[in-house]
VOGU-3710 file (C-alpha; in Angstrom, 3 decimals, decimal comma):
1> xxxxxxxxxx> -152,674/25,273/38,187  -149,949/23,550/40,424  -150,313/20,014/38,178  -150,153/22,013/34,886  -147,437/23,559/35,773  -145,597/20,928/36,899  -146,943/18,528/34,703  -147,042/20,259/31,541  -150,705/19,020/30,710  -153,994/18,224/32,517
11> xxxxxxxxxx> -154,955/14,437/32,402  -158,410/13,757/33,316  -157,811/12,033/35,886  -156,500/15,412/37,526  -159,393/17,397/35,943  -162,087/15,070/37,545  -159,993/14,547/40,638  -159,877/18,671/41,066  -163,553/18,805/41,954  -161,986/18,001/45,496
21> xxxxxxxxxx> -158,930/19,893/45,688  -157,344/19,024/49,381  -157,270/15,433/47,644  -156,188/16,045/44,617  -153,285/17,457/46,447  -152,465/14,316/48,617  -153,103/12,465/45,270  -150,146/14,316/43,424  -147,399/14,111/45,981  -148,278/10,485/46,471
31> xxxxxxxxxx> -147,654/9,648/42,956  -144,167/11,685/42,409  -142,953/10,187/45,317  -144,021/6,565/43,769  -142,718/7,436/40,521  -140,432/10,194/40,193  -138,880/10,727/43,543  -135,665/8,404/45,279  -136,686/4,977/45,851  -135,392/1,378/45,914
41> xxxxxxxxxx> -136,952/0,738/42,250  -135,289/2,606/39,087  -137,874/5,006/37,413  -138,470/3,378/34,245  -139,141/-0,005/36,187  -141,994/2,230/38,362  -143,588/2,868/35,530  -144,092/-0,473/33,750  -145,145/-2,042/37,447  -147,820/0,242/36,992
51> xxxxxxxxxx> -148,693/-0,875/33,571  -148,765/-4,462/34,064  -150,963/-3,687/37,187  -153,428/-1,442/35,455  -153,473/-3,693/32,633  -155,101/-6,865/34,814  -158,297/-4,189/34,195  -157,789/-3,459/31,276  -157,645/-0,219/31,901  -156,301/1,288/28,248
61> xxxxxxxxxx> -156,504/4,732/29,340  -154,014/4,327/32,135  -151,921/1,569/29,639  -151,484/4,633/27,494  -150,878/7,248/29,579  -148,361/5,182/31,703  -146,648/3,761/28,549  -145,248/7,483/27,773  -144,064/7,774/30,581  -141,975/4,515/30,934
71> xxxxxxxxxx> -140,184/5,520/27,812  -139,715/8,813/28,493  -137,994/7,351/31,800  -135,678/5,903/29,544  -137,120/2,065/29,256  -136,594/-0,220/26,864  -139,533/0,072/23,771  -139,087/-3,792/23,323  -140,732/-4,316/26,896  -144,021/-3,130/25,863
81> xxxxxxxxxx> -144,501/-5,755/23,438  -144,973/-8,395/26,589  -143,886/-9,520/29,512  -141,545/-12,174/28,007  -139,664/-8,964/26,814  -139,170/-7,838/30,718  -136,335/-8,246/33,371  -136,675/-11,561/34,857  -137,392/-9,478/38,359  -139,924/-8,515/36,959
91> xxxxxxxxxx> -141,903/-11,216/35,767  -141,841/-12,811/39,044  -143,897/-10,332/40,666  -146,780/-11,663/38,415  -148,289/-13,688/40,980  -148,338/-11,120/43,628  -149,776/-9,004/41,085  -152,946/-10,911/40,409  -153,918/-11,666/43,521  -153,200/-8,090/44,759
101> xxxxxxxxxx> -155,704/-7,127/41,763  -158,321/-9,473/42,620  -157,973/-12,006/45,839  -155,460/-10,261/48,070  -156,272/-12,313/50,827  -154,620/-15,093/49,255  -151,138/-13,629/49,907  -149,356/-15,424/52,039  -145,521/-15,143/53,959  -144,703/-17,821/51,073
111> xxxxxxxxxx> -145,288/-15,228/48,572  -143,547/-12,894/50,098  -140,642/-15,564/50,601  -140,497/-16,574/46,968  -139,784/-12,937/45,879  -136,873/-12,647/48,172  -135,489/-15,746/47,327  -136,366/-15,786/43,384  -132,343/-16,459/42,162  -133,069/-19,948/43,670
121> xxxxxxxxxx> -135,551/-20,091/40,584  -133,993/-17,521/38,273  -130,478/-18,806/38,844  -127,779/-16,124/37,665  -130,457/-13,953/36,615  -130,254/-11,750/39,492  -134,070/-11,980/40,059  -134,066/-11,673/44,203  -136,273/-8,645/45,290  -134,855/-6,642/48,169
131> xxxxxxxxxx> -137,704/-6,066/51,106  -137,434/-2,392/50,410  -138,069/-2,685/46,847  -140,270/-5,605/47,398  -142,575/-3,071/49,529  -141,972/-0,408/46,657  -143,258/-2,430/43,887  -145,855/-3,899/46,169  -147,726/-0,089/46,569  -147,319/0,642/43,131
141> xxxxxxxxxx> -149,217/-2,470/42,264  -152,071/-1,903/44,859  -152,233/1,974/44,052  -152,332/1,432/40,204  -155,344/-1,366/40,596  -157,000/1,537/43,040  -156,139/4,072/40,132  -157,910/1,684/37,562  -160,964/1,520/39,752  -161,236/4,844/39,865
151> xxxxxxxxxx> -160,977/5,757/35,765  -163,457/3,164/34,915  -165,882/4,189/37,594  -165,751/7,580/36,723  -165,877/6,536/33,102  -162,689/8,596/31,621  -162,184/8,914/28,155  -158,511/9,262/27,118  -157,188/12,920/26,136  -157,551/13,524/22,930
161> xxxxxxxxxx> -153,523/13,254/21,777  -153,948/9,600/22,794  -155,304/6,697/20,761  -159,296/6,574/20,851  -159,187/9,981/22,653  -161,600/12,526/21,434  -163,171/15,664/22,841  -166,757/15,950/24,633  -169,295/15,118/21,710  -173,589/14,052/22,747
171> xxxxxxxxxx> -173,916/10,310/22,992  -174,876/8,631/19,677  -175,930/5,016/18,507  -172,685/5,276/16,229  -170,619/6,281/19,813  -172,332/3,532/21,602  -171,204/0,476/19,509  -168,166/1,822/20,353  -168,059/0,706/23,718  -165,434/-1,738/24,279
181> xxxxxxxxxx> -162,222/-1,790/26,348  -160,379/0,624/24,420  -163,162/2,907/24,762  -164,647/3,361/28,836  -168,031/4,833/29,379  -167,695/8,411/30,488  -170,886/9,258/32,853  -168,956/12,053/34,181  -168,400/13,887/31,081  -172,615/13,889/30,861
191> xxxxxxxxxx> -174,434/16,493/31,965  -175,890/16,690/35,932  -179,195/15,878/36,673  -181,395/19,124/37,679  -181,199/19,388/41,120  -183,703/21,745/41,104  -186,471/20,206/39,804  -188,012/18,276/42,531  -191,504/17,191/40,951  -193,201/15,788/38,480
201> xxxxxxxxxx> -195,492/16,712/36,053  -198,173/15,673/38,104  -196,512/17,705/41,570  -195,549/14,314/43,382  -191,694/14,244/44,363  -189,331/12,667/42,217  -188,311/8,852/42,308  -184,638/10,372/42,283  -185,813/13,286/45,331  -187,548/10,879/47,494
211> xxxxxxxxxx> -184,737/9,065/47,544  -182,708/11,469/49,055  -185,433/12,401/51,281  -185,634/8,870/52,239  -181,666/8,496/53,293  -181,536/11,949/54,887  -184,141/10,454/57,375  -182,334/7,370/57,952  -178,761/9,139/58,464  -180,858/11,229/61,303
221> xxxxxxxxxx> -182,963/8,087/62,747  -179,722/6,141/63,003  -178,927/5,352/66,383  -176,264/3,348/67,352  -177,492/0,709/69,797  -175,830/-2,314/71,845  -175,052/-5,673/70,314  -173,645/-8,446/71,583  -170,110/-9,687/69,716  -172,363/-12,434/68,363
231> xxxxxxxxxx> -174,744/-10,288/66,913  -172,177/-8,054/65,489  -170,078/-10,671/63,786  -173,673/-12,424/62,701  -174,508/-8,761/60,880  -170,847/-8,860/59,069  -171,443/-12,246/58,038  -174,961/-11,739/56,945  -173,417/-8,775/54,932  -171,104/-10,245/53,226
241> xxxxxxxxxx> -172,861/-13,298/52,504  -175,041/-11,332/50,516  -175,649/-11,872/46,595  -174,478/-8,829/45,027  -174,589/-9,070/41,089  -171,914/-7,282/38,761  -172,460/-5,778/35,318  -172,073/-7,927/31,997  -168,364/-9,015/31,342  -166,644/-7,231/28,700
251> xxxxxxxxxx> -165,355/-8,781/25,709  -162,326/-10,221/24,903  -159,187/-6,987/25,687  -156,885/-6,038/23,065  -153,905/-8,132/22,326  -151,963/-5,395/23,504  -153,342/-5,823/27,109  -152,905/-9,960/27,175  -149,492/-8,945/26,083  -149,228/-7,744/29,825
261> xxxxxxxxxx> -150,884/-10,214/31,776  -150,465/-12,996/33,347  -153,419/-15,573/33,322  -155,762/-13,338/32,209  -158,675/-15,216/33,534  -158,085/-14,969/36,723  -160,553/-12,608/38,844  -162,082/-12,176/41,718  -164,432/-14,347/43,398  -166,694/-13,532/46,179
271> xxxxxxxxxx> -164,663/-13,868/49,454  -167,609/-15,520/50,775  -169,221/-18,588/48,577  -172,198/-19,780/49,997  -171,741/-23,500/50,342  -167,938/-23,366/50,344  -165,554/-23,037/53,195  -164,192/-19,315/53,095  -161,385/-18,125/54,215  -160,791/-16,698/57,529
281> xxxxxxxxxx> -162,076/-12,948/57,819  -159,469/-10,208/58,823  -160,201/-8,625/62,060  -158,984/-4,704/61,865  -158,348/-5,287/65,570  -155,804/-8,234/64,367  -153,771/-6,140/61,661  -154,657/-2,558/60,826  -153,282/0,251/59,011  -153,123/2,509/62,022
291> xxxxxxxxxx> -151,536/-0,135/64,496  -149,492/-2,416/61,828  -149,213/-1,995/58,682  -148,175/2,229/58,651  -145,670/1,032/61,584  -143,988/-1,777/59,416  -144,124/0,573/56,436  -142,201/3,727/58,378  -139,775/1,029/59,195  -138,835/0,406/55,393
301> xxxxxxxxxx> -140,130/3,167/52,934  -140,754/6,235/56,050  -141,286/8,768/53,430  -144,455/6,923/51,556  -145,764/5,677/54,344  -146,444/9,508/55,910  -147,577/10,278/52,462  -150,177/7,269/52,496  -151,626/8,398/55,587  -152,395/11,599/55,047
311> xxxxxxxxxx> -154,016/10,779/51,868  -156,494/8,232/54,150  -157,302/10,856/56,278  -157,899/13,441/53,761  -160,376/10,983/52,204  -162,036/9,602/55,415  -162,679/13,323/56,278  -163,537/15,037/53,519  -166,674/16,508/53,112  -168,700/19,604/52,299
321> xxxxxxxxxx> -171,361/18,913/54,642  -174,090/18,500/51,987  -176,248/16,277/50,024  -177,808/16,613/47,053  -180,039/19,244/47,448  -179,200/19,764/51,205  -177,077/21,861/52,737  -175,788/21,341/56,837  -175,446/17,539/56,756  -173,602/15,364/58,757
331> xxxxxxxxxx> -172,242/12,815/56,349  -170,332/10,588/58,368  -172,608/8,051/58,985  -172,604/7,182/55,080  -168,828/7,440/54,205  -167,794/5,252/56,771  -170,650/2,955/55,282  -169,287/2,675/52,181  -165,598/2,342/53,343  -166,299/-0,319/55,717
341> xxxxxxxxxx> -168,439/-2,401/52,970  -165,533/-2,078/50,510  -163,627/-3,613/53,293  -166,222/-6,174/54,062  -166,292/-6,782/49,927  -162,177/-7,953/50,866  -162,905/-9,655/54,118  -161,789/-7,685/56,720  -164,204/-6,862/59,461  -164,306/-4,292/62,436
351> xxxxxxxxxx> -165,824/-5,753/65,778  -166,927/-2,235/66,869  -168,969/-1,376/64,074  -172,506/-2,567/63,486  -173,036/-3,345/59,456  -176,593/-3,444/60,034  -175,806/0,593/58,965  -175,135/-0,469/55,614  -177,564/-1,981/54,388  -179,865/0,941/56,147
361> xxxxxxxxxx> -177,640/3,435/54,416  -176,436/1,964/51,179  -179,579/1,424/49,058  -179,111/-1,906/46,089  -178,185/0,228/43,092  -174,947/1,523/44,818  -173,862/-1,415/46,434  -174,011/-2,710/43,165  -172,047/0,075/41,804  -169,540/0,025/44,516
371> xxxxxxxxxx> -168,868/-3,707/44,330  -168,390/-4,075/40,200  -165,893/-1,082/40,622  -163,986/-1,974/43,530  -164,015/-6,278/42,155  -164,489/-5,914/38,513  -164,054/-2,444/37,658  -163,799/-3,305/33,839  -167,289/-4,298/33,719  -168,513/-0,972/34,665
381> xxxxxxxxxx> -171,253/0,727/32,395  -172,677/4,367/32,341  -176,223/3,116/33,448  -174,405/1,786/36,361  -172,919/5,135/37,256  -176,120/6,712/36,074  -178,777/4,510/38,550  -177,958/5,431/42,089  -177,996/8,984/43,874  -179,857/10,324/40,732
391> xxxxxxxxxx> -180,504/13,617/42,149  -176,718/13,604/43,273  -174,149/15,823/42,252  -171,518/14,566/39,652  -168,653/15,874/42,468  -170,438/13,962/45,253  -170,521/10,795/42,544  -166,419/11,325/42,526  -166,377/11,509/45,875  -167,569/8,098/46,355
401> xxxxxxxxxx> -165,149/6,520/43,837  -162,474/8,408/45,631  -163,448/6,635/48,774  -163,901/3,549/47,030  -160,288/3,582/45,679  -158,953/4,556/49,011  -160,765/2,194/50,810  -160,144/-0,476/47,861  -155,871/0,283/47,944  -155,806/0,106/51,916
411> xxxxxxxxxx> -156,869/-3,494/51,938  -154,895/-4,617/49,463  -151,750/-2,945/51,512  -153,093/-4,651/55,060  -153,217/-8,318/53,064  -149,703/-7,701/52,060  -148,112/-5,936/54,550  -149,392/-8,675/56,647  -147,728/-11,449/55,118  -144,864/-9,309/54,977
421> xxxxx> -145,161/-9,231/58,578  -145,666/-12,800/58,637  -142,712/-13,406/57,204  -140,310/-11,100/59,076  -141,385/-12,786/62,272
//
């Protein structure tokens, strides 16, 4: 009721996002203060940061929706047509910008260095980047990628005032070819699986029910036992070494998305290649968002960085203490599973936690999930979405892509904050 009112509308990402209210709340105030609240950055440039960053996955939904609101800011219609059209200030955060999207531990203090300095390249163009607005632009970027994750892993259809929006019709072979960029999957439109029909014809459990019986033992077998730092960092490396496939790739986007990227085909690429030298891992006890990165952004943007952390630690603690079919359950174990893989997807490792718990906890299917919508998010599918934690709630389904965006955004920020940091020092 609050975001209609104040909105004026419902999006779906606030409809989907309302099955967990307490974020949903840290959600909204986050974003107004991004976009609509005082800031280093004017409003209309907000917005089409966050359409150049949502359109390196080519998220159209999010194109759309974010177009409106740039011109309703008051920017200029003739931007939209490309980024040739754009402020020279603007172009030059495409580099940051890619690898923020997609290799984020590339960023370096030279990165960071160029964006200060850019009238040296844009001479009289007035292209240099303040380090408060550099820092502004910087979390709308990560935060919009996070946002893209989230629409196509919950497979959100636009609204049906926007182009190839429609309301809630059955699947159909004629819907189905329609699959493309313009057009995401939408598992969470679909209805639920029966959670209360826990056998088959022939009175054995459920594939889907055993399942859950399956992890429910596991989360109360756990034990945490003593490892040696060698053993621990051999786990994280064994973890992330391992050969995760993503979905198909999607085919070409829309002219109206190249429009609004740079270098197009650049992705991301495992941070560990077997046979290749990878780069070095982040160590949380090195550079983390509690110790370093919230400290250096209370420094230069207070306001945002109060809102960011209470938006982590809504997410990190939210739960209804059930699963599935279970009520009473202890669910820690298995979020901070999945956050700290998502992290381990990005390279950044915590010495005090033993990832032998994720691959105990996090069966193939939803690592599979996880890493196509936290890497490649435009290459998730339905069946994806539809595979793991089959006898799941659709809310509990949301819940891990809100973790997964969370998770996703606050290494992005601790890559670029560091060389940030880097530089400063």
């Amino acid at each position: 009721m609050e975001a209609f009112l104040s909105l004026g509308r419902l999006d779906h990402v606030t409809m989907v996002m309302a099955l967990h209210p307490d974020y949903l709340n840290c959600f909204l105030s986050t974003q107004d203060a991004l976009l609509e609240l005082d800031g280093p950055l004017p409003r209309p440039w907000r917005y089409y940061i966050v359409i150049m960053a949502v359109a390196r996955h080519q998220c159209f939904y999010l194109v759309q929706q974010y177009s409106a609101g740039f011109l309703e800011a008051g920017g200029e219609e003739n931007w939209l047509r490309g980024l040739q059209h754009t402020h020279p200030k603007i172009r030059c955060l495409q580099t940051l910008n890619k690898l923020l999207a997609h290799r984020p531990w590339l960023i370096t203090q030279q990165h960071i260095q160029s964006s200060l300095l850019q009238e040296l390249v844009c001479p009289g163009a007035d292209a240099r980047w303040s380090l408060a607005e550099l820092i502004h632009a910087v979390v709308l970027m990560a935060h919009s990628h996070s946002l893209a994750s989230f629409v196509w892993g919950c497979g959100l259809q636009p609204e049906p005032d926007h182009l190839g929006g429609h309301t809630f019709h059955p699947p159909s072979p004629s819907n189905q070819e329609l699959g493309n960029a313009c057009r995401p999957h939408s598992p969470t439109n679909n209805k639920p699986q029966s959670l209360h029909s826990p056998a088959s014809e022939d009175g054995k459990p459920e594939v889907g029910v055993m399942e859950v019986e399956v992890l429910m033992k596991r989360m109360v077998e756990l034990q945490r036992q003593e490892w040696s730092q060698e053993e621990m960092i051999t786990r994280f490396e064994r973890e992330r070494r391992e050969v995760i496939p993503t979905a198909v790739v999607r085919g070409t986007p829309p002219d109206l998305l190249l429009r609004l990227v740079q270098d197009p085909d650049f992705s991301y690429e495992d941070f560990s290649v077997r046979g290749e030298q990878s780069p070095p891992t982040m160590r949380a006890q090195d550079y983390s968002w509690e110790d370093h990165g919230f400290s250096l952004m209370n420094r230069l943007l207070p306001d945002m960085s109060q809102l960011l952390e209470e938006k982590f630690q809504v997410v990190c603690g939210l739960t209804y203490n059930r699963m599935a079919m279970h009520e009473d359950v202890d669910t820690r174990s298995l979020r901070k599973a999945l956050w700290n893989y998502i992290h381990c997807l990005y390279g950044i490792r915590y010495d005090d936690y033993d990832y032998g718990e994720v691959n105990v906890l996090l069966e193939r299917g939803l690592k599979v999930y996880v890493k196509t919508v936290a890497c490649h998010p435009e290459q998730t599918t339905a069946s994806l979405y539809s595979a793991f934690w089959r006898h799941f709630r659709h809310s509990e389904k949301v819940h891990v892509n809100l973790l997964l965006m969370e998770a996703r955004l606050q290494a992005a920020l601790l890559y670029a904050l560091r060389a940030i940091t880097n530089y400063m020092t």
